[in-house]
C-alpha positions in Angstrom: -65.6 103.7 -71.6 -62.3 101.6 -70.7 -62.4 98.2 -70.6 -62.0 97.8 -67.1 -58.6 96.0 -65.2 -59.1 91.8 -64.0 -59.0 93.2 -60.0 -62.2 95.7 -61.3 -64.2 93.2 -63.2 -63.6 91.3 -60.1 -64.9 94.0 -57.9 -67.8 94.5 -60.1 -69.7 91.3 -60.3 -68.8 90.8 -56.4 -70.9 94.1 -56.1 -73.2 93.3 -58.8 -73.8 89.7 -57.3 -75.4 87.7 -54.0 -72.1 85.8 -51.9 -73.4 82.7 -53.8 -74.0 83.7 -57.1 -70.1 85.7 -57.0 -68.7 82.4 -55.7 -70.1 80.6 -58.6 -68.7 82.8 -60.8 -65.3 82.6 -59.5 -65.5 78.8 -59.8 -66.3 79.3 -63.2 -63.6 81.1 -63.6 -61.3 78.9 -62.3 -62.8 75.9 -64.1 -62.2 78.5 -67.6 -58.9 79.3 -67.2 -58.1 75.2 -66.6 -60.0 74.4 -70.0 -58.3 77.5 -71.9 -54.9 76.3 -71.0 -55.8 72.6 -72.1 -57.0 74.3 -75.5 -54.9 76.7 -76.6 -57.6 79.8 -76.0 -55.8 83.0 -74.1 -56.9 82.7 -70.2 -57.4 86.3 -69.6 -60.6 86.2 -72.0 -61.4 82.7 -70.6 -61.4 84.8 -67.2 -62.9 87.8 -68.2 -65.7 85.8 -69.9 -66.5 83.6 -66.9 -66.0 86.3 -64.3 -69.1 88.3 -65.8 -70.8 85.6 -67.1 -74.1 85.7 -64.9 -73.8 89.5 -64.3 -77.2 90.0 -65.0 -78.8 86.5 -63.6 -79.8 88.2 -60.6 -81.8 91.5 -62.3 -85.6 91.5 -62.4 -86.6 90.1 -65.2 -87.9 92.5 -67.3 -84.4 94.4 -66.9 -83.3 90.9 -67.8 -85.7 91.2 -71.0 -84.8 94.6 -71.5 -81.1 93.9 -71.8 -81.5 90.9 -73.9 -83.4 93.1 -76.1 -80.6 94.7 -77.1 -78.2 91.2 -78.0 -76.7 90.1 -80.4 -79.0 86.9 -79.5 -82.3 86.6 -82.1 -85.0 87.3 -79.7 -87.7 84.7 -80.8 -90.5 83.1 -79.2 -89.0 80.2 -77.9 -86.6 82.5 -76.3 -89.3 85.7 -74.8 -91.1 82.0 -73.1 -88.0 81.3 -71.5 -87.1 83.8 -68.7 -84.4 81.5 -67.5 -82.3 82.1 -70.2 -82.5 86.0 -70.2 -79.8 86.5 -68.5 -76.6 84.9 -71.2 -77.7 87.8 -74.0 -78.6 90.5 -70.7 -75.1 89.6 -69.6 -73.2 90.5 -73.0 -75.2 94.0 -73.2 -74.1 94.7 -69.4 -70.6 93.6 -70.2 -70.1 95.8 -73.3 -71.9 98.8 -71.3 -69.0 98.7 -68.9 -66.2 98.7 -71.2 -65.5 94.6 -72.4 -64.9 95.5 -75.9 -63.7 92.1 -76.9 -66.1 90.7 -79.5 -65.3 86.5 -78.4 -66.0 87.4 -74.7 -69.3 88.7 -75.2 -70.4 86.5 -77.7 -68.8 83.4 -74.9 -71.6 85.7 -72.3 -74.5 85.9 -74.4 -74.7 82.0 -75.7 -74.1 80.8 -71.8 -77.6 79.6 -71.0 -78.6 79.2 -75.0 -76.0 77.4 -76.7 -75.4 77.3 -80.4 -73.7 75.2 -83.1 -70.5 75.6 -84.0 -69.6 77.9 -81.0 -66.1 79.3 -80.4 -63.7 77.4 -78.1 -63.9 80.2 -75.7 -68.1 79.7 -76.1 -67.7 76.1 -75.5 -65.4 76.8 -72.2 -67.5 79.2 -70.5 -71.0 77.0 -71.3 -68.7 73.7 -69.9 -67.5 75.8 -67.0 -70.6 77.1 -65.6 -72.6 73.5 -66.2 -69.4 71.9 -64.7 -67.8 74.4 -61.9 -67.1 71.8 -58.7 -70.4 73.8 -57.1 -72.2 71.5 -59.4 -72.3 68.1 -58.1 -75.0 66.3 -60.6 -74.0 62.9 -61.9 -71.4 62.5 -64.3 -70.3 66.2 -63.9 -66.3 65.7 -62.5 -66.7 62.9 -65.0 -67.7 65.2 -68.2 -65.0 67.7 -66.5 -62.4 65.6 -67.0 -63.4 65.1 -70.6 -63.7 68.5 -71.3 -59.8 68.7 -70.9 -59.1 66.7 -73.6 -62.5 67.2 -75.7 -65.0 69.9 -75.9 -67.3 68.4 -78.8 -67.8 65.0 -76.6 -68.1 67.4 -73.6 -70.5 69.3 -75.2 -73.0 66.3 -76.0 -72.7 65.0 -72.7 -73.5 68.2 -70.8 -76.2 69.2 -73.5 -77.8 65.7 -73.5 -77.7 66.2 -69.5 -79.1 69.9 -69.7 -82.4 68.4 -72.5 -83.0 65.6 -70.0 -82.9 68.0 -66.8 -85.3 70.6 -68.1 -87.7 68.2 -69.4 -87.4 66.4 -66.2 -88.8 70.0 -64.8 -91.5 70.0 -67.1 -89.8 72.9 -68.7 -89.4 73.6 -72.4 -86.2 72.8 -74.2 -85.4 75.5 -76.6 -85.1 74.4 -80.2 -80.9 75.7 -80.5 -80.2 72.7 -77.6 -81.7 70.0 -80.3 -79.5 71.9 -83.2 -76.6 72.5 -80.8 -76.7 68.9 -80.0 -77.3 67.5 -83.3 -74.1 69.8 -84.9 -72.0 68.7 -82.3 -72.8 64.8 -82.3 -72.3 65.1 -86.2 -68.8 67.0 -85.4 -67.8 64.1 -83.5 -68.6 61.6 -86.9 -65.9 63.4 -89.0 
């Protein structure tokens, strides 16, 4: 397949996606492109990563699980309980099934909603982006935006240590790569 043009991948996750869903990823988008230029990562894959990030957040689930199956994401039991965070590793197999060939995008799709340690810049852009986009209004976000212009390990903590505390707030469990993610990237900020 051929990796499809800016203007198609566009066209496709406005097709794929609800109104609101769509506008969030082009908000994402926008926010990507921002951090890329402020860290020396190429905006077209910040944009191409962003645009499709959440292709597959609106699937049924078990498509969602079905997909994700398929990542290059470790399915593991922490993950399978975890519906929510299908969607990141369905998103990379979507994205390579219609042409994105570029290895950095889709690995920046698949750890979205997971989060790892030592993550590409482009991976730490696109989690920032989608936690930050100006849609999201939580406390501290323009704040931790901000930040993320001139530091994505200290913009990392912040908006992991918010993501922990909001879905134990919920009563939901935290995956165990938040805790690692957040330890490897509290320790970066030591050296």
């Amino acid at each position: 397949m051929v990796k499809p043009t800016r203007e198609e991948m566009q066209k496709i996750a406005q097709e794929r996606l609800s109104e609101k869903r769509y506008n969030h990823c082009l908000r994402v988008a926008d926010l990507a492109v921002e951090l890329a230029q402020f860290h020396n990562v190429p905006s077209k894959i910040a944009y191409e990563a962003a645009i499709w990030h959440d292709l597959a957040r609106e699937l049924p689930t078990e498509a969602q699980l079905s997909l994700a199956m398929k990542s290059t994401v470790a399915m593991d039991e922490a993950l399978e309980d975890n519906p929510l965070l299908y969607h990141g590793p369905a998103a990379q197999v979507l994205a390579h099934e219609l042409g994105q060939d570029n290895e950095a995008v889709l690995d920046a799709i698949a750890w979205h909603t997971l989060a790892k340690p030592a993550m590409s810049k482009l991976a730490q852009i696109i989690y920032l982006a989608d936690t930050l986009e100006p849609g999201r209004n939580w406390a501290d976000a323009a704040k931790i935006r901000e930040l993320a212009k001139k530091n994505l390990g200290e913009a990392m903590v912040e908006t992991i240590k918010h993501s922990i505390a909001w879905i134990e707030h919920n009563g939901r469990k935290v995956h165990p790569s938040a805790y690692a993610t957040l330890s490897y990237y509290e320790n970066s900020l030591k050296k």
